[in-house]
C-alpha positions in Angstrom: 122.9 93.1 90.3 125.1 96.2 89.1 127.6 95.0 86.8 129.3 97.5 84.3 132.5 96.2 84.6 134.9 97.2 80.8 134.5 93.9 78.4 130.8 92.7 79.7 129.6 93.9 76.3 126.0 92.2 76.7 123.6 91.1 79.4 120.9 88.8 79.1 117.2 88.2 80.4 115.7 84.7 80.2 111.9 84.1 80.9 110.9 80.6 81.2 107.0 79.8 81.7 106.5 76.2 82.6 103.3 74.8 83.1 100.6 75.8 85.5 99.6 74.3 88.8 95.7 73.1 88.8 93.9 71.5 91.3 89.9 70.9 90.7 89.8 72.7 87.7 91.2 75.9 89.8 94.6 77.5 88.3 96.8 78.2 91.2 99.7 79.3 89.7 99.6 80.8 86.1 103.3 81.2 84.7 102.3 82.9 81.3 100.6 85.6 83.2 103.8 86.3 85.5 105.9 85.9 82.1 103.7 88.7 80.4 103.8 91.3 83.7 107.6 90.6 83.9 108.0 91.3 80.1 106.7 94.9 80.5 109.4 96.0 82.7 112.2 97.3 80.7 115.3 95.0 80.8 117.8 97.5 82.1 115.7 97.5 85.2 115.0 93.7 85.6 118.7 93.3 85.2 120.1 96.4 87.0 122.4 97.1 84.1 122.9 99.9 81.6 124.3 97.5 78.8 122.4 96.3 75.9 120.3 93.4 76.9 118.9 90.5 74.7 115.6 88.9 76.4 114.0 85.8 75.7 110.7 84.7 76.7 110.0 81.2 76.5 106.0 80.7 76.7 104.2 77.0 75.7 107.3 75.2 74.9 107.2 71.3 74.9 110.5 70.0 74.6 112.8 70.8 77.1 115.7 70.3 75.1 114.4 73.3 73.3 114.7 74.8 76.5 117.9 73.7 77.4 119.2 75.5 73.7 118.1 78.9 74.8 119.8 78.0 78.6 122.9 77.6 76.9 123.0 80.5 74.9 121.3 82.7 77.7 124.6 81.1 80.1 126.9 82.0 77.5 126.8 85.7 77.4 129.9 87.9 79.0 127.9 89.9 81.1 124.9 89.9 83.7 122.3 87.1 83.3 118.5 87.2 84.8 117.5 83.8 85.2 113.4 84.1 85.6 111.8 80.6 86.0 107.7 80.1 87.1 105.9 77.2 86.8 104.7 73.6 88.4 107.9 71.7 90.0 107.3 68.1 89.6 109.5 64.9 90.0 110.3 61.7 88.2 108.7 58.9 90.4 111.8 56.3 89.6 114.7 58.5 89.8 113.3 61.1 92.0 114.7 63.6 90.4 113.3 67.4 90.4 112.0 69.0 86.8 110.3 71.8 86.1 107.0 70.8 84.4 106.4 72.3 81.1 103.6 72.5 78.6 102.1 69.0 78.2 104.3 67.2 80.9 102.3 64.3 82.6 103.4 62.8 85.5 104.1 59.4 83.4 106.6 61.0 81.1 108.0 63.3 83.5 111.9 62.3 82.3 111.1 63.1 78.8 109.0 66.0 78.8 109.9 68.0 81.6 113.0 70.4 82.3 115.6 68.4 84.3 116.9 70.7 87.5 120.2 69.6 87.2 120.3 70.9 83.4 119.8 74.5 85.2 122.5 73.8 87.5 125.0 72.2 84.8 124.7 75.0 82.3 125.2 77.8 85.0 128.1 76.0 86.6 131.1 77.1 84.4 129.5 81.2 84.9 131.5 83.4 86.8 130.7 84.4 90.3 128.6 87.4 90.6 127.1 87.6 86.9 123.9 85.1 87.2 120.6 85.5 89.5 118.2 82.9 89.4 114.4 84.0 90.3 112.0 81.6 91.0 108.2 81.5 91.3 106.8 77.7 91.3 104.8 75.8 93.2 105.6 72.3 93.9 103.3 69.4 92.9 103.0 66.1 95.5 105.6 64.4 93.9 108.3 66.9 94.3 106.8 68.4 97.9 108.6 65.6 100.1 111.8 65.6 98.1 112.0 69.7 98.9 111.0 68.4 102.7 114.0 66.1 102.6 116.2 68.4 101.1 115.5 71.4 102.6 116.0 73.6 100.0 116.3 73.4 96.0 119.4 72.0 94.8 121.7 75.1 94.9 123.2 76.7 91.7 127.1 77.3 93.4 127.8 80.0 90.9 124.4 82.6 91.3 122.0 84.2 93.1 119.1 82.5 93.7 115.5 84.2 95.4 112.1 82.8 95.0 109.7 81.2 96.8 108.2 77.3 96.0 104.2 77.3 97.4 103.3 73.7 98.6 100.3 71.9 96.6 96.7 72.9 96.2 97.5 76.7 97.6 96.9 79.4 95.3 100.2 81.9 94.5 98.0 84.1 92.1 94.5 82.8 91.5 95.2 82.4 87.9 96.9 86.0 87.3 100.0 87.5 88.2 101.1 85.8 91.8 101.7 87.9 94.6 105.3 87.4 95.3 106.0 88.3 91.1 103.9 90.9 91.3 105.2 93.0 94.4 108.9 92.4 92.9 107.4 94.0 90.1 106.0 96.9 92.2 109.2 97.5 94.0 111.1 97.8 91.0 108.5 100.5 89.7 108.2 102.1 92.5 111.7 102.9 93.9 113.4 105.5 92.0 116.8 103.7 92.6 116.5 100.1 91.8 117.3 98.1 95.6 119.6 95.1 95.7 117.8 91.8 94.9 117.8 90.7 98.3 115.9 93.6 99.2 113.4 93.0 96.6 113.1 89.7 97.4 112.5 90.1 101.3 109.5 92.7 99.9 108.6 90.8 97.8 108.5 87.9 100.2 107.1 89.2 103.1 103.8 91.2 101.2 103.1 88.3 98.8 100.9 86.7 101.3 102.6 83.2 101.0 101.2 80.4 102.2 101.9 77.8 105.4 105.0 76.1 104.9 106.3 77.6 101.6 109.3 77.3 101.3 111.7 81.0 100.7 114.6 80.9 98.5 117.1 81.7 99.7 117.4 80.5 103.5 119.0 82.4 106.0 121.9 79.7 106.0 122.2 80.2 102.3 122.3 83.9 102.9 125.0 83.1 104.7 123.5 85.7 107.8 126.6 86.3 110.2 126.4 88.2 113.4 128.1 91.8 113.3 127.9 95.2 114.5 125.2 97.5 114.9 125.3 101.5 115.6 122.6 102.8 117.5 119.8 104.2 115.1 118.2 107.9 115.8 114.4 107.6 117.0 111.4 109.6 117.2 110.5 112.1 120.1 109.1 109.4 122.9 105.3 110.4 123.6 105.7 109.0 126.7 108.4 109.0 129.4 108.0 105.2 130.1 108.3 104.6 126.3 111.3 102.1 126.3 114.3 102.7 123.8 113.8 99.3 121.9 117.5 98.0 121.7 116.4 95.7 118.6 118.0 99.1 116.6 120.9 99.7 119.5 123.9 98.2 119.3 124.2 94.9 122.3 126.6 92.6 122.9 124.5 90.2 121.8 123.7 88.5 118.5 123.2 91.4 115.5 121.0 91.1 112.8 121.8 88.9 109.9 124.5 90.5 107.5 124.4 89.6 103.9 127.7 89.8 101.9 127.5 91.8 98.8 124.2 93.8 100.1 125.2 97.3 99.9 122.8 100.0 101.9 120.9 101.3 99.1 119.7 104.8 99.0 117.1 104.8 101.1 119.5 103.6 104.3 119.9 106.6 107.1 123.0 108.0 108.3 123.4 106.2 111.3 123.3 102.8 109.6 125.7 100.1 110.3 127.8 99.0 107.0 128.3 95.4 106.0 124.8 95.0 104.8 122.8 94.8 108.1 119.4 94.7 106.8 118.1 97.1 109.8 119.1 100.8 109.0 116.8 100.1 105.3 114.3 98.6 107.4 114.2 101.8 109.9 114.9 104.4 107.3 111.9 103.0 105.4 109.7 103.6 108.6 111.1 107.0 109.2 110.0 107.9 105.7 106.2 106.7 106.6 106.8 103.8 104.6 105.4 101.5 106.9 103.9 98.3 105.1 107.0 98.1 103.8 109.5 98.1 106.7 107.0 95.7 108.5 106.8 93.2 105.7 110.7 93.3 105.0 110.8 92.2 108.6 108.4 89.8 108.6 110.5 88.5 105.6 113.8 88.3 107.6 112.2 86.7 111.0 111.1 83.9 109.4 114.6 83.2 107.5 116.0 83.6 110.9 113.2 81.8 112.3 113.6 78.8 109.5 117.9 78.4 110.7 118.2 79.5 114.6 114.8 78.4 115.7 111.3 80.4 116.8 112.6 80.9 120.2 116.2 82.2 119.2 117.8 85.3 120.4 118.1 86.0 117.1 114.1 85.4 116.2 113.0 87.4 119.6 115.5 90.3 118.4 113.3 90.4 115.0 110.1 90.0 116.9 111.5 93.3 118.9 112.0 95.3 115.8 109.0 94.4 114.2 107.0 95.6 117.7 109.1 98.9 117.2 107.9 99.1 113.9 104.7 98.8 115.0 104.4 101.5 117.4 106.2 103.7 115.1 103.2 103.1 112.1 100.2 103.4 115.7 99.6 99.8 115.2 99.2 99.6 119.2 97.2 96.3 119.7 100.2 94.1 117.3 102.9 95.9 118.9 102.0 94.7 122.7 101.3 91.6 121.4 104.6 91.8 119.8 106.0 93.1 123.0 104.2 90.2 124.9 105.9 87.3 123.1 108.7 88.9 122.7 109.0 89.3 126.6 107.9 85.5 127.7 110.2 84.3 125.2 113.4 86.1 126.7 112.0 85.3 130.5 112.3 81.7 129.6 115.3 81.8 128.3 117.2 84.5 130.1 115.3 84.4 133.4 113.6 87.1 135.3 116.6 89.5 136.2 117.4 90.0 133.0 117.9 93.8 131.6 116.3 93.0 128.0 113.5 90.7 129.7 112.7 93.9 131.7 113.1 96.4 128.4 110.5 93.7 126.6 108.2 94.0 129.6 108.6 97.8 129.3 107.8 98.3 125.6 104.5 95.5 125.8 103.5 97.8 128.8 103.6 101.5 127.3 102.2 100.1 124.3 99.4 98.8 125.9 98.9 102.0 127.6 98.2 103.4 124.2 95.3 101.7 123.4 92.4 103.4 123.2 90.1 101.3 122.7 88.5 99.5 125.7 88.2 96.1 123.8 91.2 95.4 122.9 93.3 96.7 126.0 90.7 94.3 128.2 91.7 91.2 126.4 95.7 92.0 126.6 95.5 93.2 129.9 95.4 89.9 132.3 98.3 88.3 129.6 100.3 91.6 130.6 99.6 91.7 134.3 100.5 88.1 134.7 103.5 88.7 133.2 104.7 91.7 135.3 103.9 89.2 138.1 106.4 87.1 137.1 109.1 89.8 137.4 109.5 90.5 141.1 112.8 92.5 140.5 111.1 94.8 137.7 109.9 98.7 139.0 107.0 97.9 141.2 105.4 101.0 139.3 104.6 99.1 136.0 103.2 96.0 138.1 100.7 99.2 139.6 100.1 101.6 136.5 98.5 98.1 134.8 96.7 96.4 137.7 95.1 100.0 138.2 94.3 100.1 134.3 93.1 97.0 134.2 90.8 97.4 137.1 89.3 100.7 135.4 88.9 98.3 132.2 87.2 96.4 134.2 84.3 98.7 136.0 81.2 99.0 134.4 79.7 101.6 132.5 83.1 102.6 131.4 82.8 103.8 127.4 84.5 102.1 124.6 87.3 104.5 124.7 89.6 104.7 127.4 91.4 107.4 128.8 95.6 106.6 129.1 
């Protein structure tokens, strides 16, 4: 959030820790350590604001009416508002309602000592658009997992922001310090010398906190409202290799661009060549130009699965992702996960575009130089058949690939042949 607009004369930062998440006498989430780790960054950053700040830290509390006091205040304020909220997300077994568990909740007094969700959403409704981000760090206990399988999603707060990520029971977020997803929001903010757009932190943050199976990601790509749009070619590095395909993930297509996000501007790490409108892809390549490569490859991983989670695993949209991400691969010398990349990414587009298609042929391309550059005998054995069967299945594609990997493969093959290969 940058607001500075004249008569916001105050922002504020709100804290909450609710209670921890056990199982067998193993902490698997630990709110008070994510409060303390987030109270050490200065509020300017947190908030992304210049103007004087109160902050609140609400650690232990037992009564969430006592809670809901300090929400009212905290929604009160003129200016920007940093909702932070970490804890165990419960539910009321006879309305079936979602609370956040705090200090002392049990699960037969849920509706009188827990923090009602709607309360959040009731005392942020009357905000203005723009002011309020909600972040979230919970994990949901096995009363409230099915209701968030019904729904979906949380209940959505019309009026703010919302990023965060709900872990499903008995998987650790932190083991009993700082969780991962809290702590690499933290890191990005200390590390970037201009603070990125929330939605940039939060697909970091998202994509290096090591989440587990089936947690769910706040927000969705439906809620972030991701919208085809146009995409200018990006420059590339020198090509090693004549056969080295251009990948078109970065190119502009007629098909389906990567998602947009309204409001995300390009930061200062986007390149030249980026496409405005908050395309998510010139940060993402600018970040891998730079050497930043973890990075780049976990903010994609972050936005494949949100496209993943709305237009489906084998989507044009998911396969375009699955393209970048290879490219990103290649680019950081990750050979081995970017033909296997390239490989997916190739039989998924031959089943859905057939075998004529340009892009199926570009796909087959890129998972062929790729595996060209593998060194190492092992690895370029086991992916060879995978690739030779698919080249087979691509009787219009240059005869000369189909060749170059039989050949390969049958020098893979002989024995007495070292553990490194020549090209």
């Amino acid at each position: 959030m940058y607001f500075n607009g004249a008569g916001r004369q105050r922002g504020h930062v709100l804290l909450i820790a609710g209670d921890g998440a056990a199982r067998r006498r193993t902490v698997h989430l630990a709110p008070s350590a994510n409060l303390a780790a987030l109270a050490m960054v200065p509020a300017s950053v947190l908030l992304g604001s210049e103007l004087p700040t109160d902050t609140v830290c609400l650690d232990g509390v037992r009564d969430p009416n006592t809670v809901l006091a300090r929400l009212r205040t905290a929604a009160a304020t003129p200016g920007p508002l940093l909702l932070y909220l970490s804890g165990r997300l419960t539910a009321d077994r006879r309305g079936r309602g979602l609370h956040l568990a705090l200090a002392g909740t049990t699960q037969a007094a849920v509706r009188y000592t827990a923090l009602p969700w709607e309360w959040l959403g009731g005392e942020l409704r009357s905000r203005p658009a723009g002011l309020t981000t909600v972040l979230l760090d919970l994990a949901a206990d096995k009363q409230a997992w099915p209701l968030l399988q019904e729904y979906g999603s949380l209940p959505a707060f019309p009026c703010a922001e919302v990023y965060g990520v709900v872990c499903p029971p008995g998987f650790a977020a932190g083991d009993g310090t700082v969780s991962g997803y809290t702590r690499h929001w933290i890191d990005q903010l200390r590390r970037s010398p201009v603070r990125p757009a929330d939605v940039q932190l939060h697909a970091l943050a998202a994509g290096a906190a090591g989440l587990p199976p089936g947690a769910l990601v706040l927000p969705t790509a439906r809620e972030l409202g991701m919208r085809p749009g146009p995409l200018r070619s990006q420059p590339q590095p020198p090509q090693p290799d004549p056969q080295a395909p251009a990948p078109h993930g970065w190119q502009e297509s007629e098909g389906p661009a990567g998602p947009a996000v309204p409001g995300h501007d390009q930061g200062p790490a986007s390149d030249p060549g980026g496409a405005a409108g908050g395309d998510p892809r010139p940060y993402i390549h600018a970040l891998a130009m730079e050497g930043r490569h973890p990075e780049a490859a976990a903010l994609a991983r972050a936005w494949e699965e949100h496209v993943r989670q709305t237009c489906g695993f084998s989507s044009p949209q998911a396969v375009q992702w699955a393209e970048i991400r290879a490219d990103l691969a290649r680019m950081a010398g990750d050979f081995p996960l970017a033909t296997e990349l390239w490989i997916g990414a190739c039989r998924a587009r031959l089943a859905g575009q057939g075998a004529t298609d340009p892009e199926v042929h570009a796909a087959a391309a890129g998972a062929l130089y790729c595996w060209t550059q593998l060194k190492d005998r092992a690895p370029a054995a086991e992916s060879g058949p995978e690739l030779v069967a698919l080249l087979c299945a691509l009787p219009t594609l240059d005869p000369r690939h189909l060749r170059l990997a039989q050949a390969r493969l049958e020098a893979l093959r002989a024995p007495g042949l070292p553990r490194a290969v020549p090209i």
